[in-house]
N, C-alpha and C positions, 0 to 999 in steps of 0.2 A: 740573539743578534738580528737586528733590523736589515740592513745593509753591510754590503761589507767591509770589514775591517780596515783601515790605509797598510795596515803591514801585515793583512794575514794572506798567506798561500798553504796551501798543505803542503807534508814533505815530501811525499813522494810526485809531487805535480810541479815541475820545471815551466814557470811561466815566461815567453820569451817577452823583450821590452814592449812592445805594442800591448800585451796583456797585462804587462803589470801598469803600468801606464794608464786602461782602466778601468784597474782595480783602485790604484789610488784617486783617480778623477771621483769614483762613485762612493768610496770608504769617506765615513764621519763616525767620531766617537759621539754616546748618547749625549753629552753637555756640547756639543758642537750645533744640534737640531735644535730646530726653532721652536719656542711656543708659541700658539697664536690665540685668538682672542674665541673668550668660549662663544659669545653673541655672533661668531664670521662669519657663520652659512646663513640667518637671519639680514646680517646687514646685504652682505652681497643680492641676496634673494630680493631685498625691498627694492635695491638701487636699479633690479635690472628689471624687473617690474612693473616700478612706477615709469621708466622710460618705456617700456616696450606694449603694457595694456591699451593705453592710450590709440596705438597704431593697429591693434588687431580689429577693431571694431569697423573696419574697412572690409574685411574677411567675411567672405559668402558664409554662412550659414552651415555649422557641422565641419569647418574648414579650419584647418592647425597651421600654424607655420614652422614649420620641422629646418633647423639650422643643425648643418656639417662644416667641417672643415672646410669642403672642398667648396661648396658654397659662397661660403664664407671669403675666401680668397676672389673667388669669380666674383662677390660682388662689390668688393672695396679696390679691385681690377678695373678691368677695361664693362665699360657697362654694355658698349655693342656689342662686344663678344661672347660677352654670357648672353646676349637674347641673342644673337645668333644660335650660339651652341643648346639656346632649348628648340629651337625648330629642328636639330638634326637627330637622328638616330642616332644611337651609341654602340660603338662597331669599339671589337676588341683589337688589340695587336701585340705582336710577342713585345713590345717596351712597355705595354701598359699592366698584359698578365705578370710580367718579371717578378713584380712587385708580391703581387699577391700568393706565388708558386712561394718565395724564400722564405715570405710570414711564415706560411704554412710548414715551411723545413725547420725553421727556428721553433716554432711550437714542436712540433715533433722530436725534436732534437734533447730540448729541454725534458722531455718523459720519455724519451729514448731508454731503453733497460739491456742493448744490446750493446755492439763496437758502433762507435759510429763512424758510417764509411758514406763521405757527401752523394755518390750517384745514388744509394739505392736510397738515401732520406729523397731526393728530389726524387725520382722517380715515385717514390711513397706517394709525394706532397701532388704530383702530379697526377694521379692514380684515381687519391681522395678528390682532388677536382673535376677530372672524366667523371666520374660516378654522380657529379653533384646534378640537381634536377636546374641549378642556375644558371647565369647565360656566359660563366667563363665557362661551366662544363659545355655547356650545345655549342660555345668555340671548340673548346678543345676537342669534342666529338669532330668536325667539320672544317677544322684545318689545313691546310696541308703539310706533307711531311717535312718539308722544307721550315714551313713556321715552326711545327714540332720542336725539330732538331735544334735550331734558332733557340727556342723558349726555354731546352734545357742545357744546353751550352751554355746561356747568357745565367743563366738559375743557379747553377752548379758553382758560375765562376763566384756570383754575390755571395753564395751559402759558407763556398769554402773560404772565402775571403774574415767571414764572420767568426767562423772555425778558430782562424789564423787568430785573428787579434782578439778575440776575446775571451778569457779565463774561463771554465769550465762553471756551468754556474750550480750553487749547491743548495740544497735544501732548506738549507736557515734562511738563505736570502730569498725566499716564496716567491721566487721568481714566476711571472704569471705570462702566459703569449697570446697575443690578438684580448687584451682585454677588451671587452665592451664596457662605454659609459654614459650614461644618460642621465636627465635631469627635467623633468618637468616642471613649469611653473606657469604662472597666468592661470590659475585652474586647468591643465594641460594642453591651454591653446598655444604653449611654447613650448618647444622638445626639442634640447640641446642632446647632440648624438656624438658619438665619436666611437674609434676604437686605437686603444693604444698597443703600439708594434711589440713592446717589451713595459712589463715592472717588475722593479724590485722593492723587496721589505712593507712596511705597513706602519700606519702613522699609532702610536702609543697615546690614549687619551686626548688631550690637546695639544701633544708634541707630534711634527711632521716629521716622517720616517721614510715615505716613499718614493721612489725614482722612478719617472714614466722616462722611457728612452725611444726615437726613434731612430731607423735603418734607413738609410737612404745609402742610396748610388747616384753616380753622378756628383756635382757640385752646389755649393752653399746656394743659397735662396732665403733672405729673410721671414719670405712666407712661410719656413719650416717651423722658427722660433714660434709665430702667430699659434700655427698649428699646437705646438705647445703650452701655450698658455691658454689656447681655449681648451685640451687636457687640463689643464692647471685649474681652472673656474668647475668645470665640471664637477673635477672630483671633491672641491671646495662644498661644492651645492650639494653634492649624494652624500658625504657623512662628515660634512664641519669642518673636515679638516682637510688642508690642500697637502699636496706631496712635497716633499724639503727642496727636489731637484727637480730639473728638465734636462734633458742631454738629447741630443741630436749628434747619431753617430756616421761619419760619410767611409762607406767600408773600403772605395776605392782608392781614399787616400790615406786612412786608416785616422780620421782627426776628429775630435770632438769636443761638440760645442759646448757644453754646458749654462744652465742660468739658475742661480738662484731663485726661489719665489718667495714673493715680500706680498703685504694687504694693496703696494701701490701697483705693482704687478696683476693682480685679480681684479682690482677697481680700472685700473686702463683698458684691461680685456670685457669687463662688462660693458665700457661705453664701445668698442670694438661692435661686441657682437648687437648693441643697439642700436645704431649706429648703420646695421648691415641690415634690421629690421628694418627701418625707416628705410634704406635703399630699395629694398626688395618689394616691399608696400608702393613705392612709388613708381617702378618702374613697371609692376604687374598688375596693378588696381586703382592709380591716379593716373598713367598715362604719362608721366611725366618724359620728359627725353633724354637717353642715356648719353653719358658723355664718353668722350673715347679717349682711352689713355696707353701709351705707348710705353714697351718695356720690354726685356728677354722675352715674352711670351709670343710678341708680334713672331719672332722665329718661327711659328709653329701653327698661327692661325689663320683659316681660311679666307680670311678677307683680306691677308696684306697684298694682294698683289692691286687690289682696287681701294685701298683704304690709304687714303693720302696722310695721315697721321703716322700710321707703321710705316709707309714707304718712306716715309723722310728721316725716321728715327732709323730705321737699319740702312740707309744709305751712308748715315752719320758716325754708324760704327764700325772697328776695326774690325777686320774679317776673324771668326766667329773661327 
């Protein structure tokens, strides 16, 4: 079994509606999985290539351009606001660690061999962070107890939320947590990165089998789909075959998105992330002048209170 079944539960495991819910969103029989073309990871390779070689030759000398999601986003964004935010240090906060504490409980969780009881996984996940030599551990070292408390409060409430609505996940379905994924190409002057929250199952020869899913809190953002289909090219490029599903799960409303992936889906995300190449080239090695674009983000950025574009866009909307 790839994924799981639309009508399997075990017997002794009482799924309540939110978990059976998705189990069917993510269940496909094996004639229900797509095949895809055995030349895919060649075509997509060339397409994004022949667009993107062209533009590295602007690149200093022994210099890569390394594309993330989050990147990615900032540059198809607001263009001042990403070069704002590379002049600034990057300062942690208990909404930004949240994220990365509950990964880390959902990994643990999933090879959990004990009861699982959500404070001491978070405390675990918490633990394995303190100890780390990186810069959420030297937060976490250097906190205060107030953020602390904050971090696993807000931790605890996503983990057990996840607990709640989603089915116990079981060993056929290879469920994998924080995968990492990457893809080199240009002769490695281009390095597609990412890391997916959750997969399940595994693509069969040329038939697509696998489910990347992410975890969010909070609300819809179409930037999340993106984020999923540059998973989707990714893992197109690392072994031929792309995954059957994308699902974006929002734990605090318990809803999720789902998207098929099709060849016109991974060819849209290739002009996507070439597309971000050309931006990124232009605004850090032509000089060219960033444009500024207004959107939910102005909420949150440090130039709206002098940036006449955001000040006019959130004066124009309903209170928040």
């Amino acid at each position: 079994m790839n994924t799981p079944e639309t009508t399997s539960s075990s017997p002794e495991q009482q799924l309540n509606p939110a978990q059976q819910a998705v189990l069917e969103q993510l269940g496909a029989r094996l004639e229900e999985r797509p095949l895809f073309a055995e030349d895919l990871r060649h075509h997509l390779r060339a397409a994004l290539e022949s667009a993107v070689e062209p533009l590295l030759e602007a690149l200093p000398p022994g210099q890569d351009l390394f594309l993330a999601k989050h990147l990615l986003g900032q540059l198809h964004g607001c263009q001042t606001r990403y070069l704002h935010e590379q002049e600034q240090e990057f300062v942690w906060a208990v909404n930004i660690a949240r994220g990365s504490i509950v990964h880390k409980a959902v990994e643990l969780a999933i090879n959990w061999r004990r009861e699982i009881e959500p404070p001491v996984i978070i405390d675990e996940a918490l633990a394995r962070y303190e100890q780390d030599s990186g810069s959420l551990g030297h937060w976490l070292q250097g906190c205060t107890e107030v953020e602390r408390a904050e971090l696993r409060s807000e931790s605890l409430d996503a983990f057990t939320k996840y607990l709640e609505c989603w089915p116990p996940l079981r060993p056929a379905w290879r469920p994998v947590s924080e995968s990492r994924l990457r893809s080199e190409l240009c002769g490695g002057r281009l390095i597609l990165s990412g890391r997916a929250d959750l997969t399940l199952g595994v693509a069969e020869g040329h038939r697509a089998g696998k489910v990347i899913i992410d975890l969010k809190t909070g609300n819809f953002s179409p930037l999340h789909t993106e984020d999923l289909r540059f998973y989707a090219l990714i893992e197109a490029l690392r072994i031929g075959v792309p995954p059957r599903l994308l699902a974006t799960y929002y734990l605090d409303s318990a809803h999720f998105v789902p998207e098929t992936v099709t060849e016109d889906l991974l060819m849209a995300t290739v002009a996507r992330v070439a597309d971000a190449a050309a931006i990124y080239m232009q605004l850090t090695h032509q000089q060219v002048a960033p444009t500024t674009t207004a959107g939910p983000q102005c909420r949150w950025c440090d130039l709206a209170e002098t940036c006449e574009t955001g000040r006019s866009f959130l004066e124009e909307q309903p209170s928040w």
